[in-house]
C-alpha positions as CSV (number, residue, x, y, z in Angstrom):
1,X,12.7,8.5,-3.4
2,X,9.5,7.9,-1.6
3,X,10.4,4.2,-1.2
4,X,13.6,4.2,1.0
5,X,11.4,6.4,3.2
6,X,8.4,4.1,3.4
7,X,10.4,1.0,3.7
8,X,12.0,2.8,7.1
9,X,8.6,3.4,8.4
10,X,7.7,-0.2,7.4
11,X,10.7,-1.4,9.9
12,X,10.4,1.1,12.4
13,X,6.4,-0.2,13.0
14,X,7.8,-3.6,12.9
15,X,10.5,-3.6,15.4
16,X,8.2,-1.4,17.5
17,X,5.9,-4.8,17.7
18,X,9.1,-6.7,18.2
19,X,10.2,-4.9,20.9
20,X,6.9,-5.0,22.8
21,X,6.8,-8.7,22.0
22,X,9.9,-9.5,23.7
23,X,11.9,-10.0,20.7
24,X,10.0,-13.1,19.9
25,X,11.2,-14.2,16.5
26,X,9.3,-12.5,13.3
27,X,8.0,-15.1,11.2
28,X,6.2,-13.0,8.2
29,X,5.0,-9.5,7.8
30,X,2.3,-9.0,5.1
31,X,2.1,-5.3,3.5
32,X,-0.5,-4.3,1.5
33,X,0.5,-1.1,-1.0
34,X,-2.2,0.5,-2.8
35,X,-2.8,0.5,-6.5
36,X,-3.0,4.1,-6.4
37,X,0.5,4.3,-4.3
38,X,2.6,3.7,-7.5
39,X,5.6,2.1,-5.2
40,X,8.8,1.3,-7.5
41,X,8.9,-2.1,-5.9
42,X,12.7,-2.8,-6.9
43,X,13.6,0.1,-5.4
44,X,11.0,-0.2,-1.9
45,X,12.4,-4.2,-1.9
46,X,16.4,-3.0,-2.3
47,X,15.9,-0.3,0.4
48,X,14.3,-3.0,2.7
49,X,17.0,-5.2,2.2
50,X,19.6,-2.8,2.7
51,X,18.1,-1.2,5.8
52,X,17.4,-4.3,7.7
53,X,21.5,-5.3,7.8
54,X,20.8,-3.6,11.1
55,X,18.2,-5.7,12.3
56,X,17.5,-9.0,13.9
57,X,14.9,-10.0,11.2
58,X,15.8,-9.8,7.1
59,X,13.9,-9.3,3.9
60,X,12.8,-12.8,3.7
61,X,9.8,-12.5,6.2
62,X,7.9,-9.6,3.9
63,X,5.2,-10.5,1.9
64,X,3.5,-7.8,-0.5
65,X,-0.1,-7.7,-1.8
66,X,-1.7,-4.9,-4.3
67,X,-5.0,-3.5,-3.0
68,X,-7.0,-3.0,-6.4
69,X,-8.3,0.8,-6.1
70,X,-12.1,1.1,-5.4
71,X,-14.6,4.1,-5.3
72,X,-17.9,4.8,-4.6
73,X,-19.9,6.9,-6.3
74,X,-22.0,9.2,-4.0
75,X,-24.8,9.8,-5.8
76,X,-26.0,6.4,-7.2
77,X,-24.1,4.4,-4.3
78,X,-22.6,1.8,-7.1
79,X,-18.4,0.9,-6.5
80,X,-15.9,0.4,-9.5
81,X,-12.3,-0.2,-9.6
82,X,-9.7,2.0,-11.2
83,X,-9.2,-0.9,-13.8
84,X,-12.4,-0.2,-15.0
85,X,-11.6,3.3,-16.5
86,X,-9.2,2.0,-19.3
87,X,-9.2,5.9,-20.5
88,X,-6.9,6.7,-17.3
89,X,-3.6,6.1,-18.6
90,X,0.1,6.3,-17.2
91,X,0.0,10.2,-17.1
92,X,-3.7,10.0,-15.2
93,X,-2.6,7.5,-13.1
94,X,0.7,9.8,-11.8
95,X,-1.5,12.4,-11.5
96,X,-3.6,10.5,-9.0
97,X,-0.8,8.8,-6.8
98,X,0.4,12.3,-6.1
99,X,-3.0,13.9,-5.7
100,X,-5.7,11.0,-5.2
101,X,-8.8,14.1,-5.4
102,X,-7.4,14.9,-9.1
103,X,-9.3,11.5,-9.8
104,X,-12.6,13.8,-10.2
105,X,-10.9,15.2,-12.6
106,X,-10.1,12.0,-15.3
107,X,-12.8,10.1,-13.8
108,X,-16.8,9.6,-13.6
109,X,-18.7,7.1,-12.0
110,X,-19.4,4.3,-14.9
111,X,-22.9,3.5,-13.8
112,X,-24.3,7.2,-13.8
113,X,-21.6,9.5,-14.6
114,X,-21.0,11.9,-11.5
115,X,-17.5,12.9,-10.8
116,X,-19.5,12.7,-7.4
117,X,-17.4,9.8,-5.7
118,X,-14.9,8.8,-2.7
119,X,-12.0,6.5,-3.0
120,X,-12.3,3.5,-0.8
121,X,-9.3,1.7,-1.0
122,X,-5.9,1.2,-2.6
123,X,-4.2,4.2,-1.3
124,X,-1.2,3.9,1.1
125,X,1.2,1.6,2.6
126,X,-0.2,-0.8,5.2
127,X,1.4,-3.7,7.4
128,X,-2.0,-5.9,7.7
129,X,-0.1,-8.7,10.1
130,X,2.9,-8.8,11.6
131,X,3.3,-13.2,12.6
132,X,5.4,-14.0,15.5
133,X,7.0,-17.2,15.8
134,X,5.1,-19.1,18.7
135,X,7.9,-21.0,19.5
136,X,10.4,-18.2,20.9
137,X,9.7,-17.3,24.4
């Protein structure tokens, strides 16, 4: 399970910032998790939970946000979304969280039909802000 692991991560980076923050109180952490990422978020939110019993900070302070998956097609310089190639189904869309070049493969740009095009975003875990309570000195 690729969750448990990423959730670790997820806490490692944040006590990391605790730590050099002289354990100044966390007040929210905002992850972002990629469309193409494909995150079981029961299972990422239970592994959380159950890894932080060991930490000064709990579950409550994470917030999660989807990043939409964009692309860019290099040959006509237009963007789409993933959304917008309703012919990628369940199967394409595991095919791409494990391998996000096998897009190429299910998927041409709408606007002038290369399979000629990068992904831009929506791939990955991120922490965008970690928000220390001001008040703890």
């Amino acid at each position: 399970m690729h969750e448990w692991a990423l959730a670790e991560a997820v806490i490692s980076t944040v006590d990391k910032i605790y730590r050099e923050n002289n354990k100044k109180s966390i007040h929210s952490v905002n992850i972002s998790i990629g469309e193409i990422q494909s995150i079981e978020m029961d299972i990422f939110r239970e592994g959380l939970k159950i890894i932080l019993d060991e930490y000064p900070f709990g579950p409550e302070v994470f917030q999660f946000k989807t990043e939409k998956a964009s692309f860019k097609c290099n040959c006509c310089g237009k963007e789409w979304l993933l959304e917008d190639h309703a012919e990628c189904g369940e199967e394409e869309r595991e095919a791409i969280h494990f391998l996000p070049e096998a897009a190429h493969v299910y998927m041409r740009c709408p606007y002038c039909d290369s399979p000629d095009f990068k992904l831009l975003k929506g791939r990955g875990v991120s922490i965008e802000s970690v928000e220390l309570d001001p008040g703890n000195d």
